[in-house]
N, C-alpha and C positions, 0 to 999 in steps of 0.2 A: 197858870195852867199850861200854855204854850212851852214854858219853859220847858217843863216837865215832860212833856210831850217830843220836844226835839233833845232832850237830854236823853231820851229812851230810844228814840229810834235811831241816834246818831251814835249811841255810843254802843247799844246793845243789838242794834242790827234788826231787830226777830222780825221786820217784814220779811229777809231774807232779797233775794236777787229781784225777783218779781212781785215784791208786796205793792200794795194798795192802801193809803193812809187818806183816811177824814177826818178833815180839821173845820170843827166848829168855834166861833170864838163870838161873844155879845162885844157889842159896839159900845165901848164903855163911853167913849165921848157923849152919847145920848144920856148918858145918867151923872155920875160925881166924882168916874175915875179917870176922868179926861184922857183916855187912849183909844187909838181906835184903829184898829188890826184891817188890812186890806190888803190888795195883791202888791201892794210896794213891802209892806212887812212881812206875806209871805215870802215874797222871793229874799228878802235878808235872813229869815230862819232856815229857808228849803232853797240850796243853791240851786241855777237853772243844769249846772252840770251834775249833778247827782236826781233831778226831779224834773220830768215834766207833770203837767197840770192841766189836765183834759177836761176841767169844767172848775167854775168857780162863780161866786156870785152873793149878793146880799141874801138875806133872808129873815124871817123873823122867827125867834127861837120861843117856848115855850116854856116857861119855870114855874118845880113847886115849890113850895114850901110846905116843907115835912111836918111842921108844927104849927098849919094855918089848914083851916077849912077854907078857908079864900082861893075863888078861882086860878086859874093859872098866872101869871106878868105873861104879857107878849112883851119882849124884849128884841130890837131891831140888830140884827146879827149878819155874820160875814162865814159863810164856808165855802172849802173847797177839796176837790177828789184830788191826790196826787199818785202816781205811779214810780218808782222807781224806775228811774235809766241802768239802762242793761250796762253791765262793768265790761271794761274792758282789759 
């Protein structure tokens, strides 16, 4: 999903000059995909010269499942707000 994510905004721009990007992502290390996304792997997808990052932090995410009557998974998660640095 992150891929996806900085493949779209790095290549196709559409925050434009002053966008605002939130990135959610689950802490897969908690479950069987052993990866776990954090401010060292954002700043290697969102360089500090093109983003600053005015808030970030763990959290826990909520998922459904489309084809379960079974409550939500709480899922322990990582987001954060970035801004676009102004070009020069």
């Amino acid at each position: 999903m992150l891929g996806a994510v900085v493949t779209g905004v790095m290549g196709a721009a559409p925050l434009g000059e002053d966008g605002v990007l939130i990135v959610h992502e689950p802490d897969y290390s908690a479950g069987s995909f052993g990866r776990r996304f954090t401010r060292p792997e954002l700043t290697a997808a969102f360089s500090e010269e093109g983003w600053q990052v005015p808030e970030d932090d763990a959290i826990e995410l909520h998922a459904i499942d489309p084809e379960s009557d079974a409550d939500a998974l709480r899922l322990p998660g990582y987001y954060a707000v970035l801004r676009r640095r102004p070009m020069r």
